[in-house]
N, C-alpha and C positions, 0 to 999 in steps of 0.2 A: 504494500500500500504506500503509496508516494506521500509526502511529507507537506503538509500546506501551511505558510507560513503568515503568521497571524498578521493582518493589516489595525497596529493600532489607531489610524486614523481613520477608521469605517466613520464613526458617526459623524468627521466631517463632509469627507465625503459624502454621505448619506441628504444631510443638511445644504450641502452645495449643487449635488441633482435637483432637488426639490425647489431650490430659489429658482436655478436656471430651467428648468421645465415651465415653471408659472411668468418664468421673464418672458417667454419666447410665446405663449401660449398668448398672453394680454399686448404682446408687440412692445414692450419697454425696455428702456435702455437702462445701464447702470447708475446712470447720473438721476436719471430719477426713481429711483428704487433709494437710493443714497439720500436724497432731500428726503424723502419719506420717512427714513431713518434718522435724519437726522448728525448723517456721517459723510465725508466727501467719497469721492467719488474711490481713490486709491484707498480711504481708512474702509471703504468697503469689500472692495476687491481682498485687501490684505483679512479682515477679517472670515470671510468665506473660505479661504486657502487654510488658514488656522484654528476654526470654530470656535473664535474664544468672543462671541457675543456677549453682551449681557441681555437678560429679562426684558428688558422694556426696549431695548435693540429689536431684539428676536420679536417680540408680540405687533410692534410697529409694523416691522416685513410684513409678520403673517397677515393682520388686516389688511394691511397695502396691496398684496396680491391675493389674498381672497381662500387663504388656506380653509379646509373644510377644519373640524376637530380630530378626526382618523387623520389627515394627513400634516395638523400641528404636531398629535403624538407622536408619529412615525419619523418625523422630522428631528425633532428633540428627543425623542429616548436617547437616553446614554448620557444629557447634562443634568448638573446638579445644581 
């Protein structure tokens, strides 16, 4: 049995599908996902690559692009 090696950045990963699935899906760009948040445009980018959002970051997106509840959870499992 071959050996699989554990990707400890799944859940930003995970979290960074999910923004750019809803970026493309509503036609926006980063620079306004970023106003929405309340972050520039690179403090955006750089936070996505790293998933070290905070709470009121994270919940701002999620209204902004329209997350259901199933896909906040799925989005955020694994932060604390």
């Amino acid at each position: 049995m071959p050996l699989i090696k554990l990707d400890r950045n799944y859940k930003n990963k995970r979290l960074d599908k999910a923004i750019r699935r809803h970026q493309v899906e509503k036609d926006l760009t980063l620079k306004e996902i970023a106003e929405a948040a309340g972050l520039t445009e690179r403090g955006l980018y750089n936070k996505r690559m790293k998933g070290n959002f905070t709470w009121e970051e994270l919940i701002k997106i999620f209204c902004f692009l329209g997350f259901t509840d199933e896909e906040r959870l799925e989005a955020s499992r694994g932060y604390k």
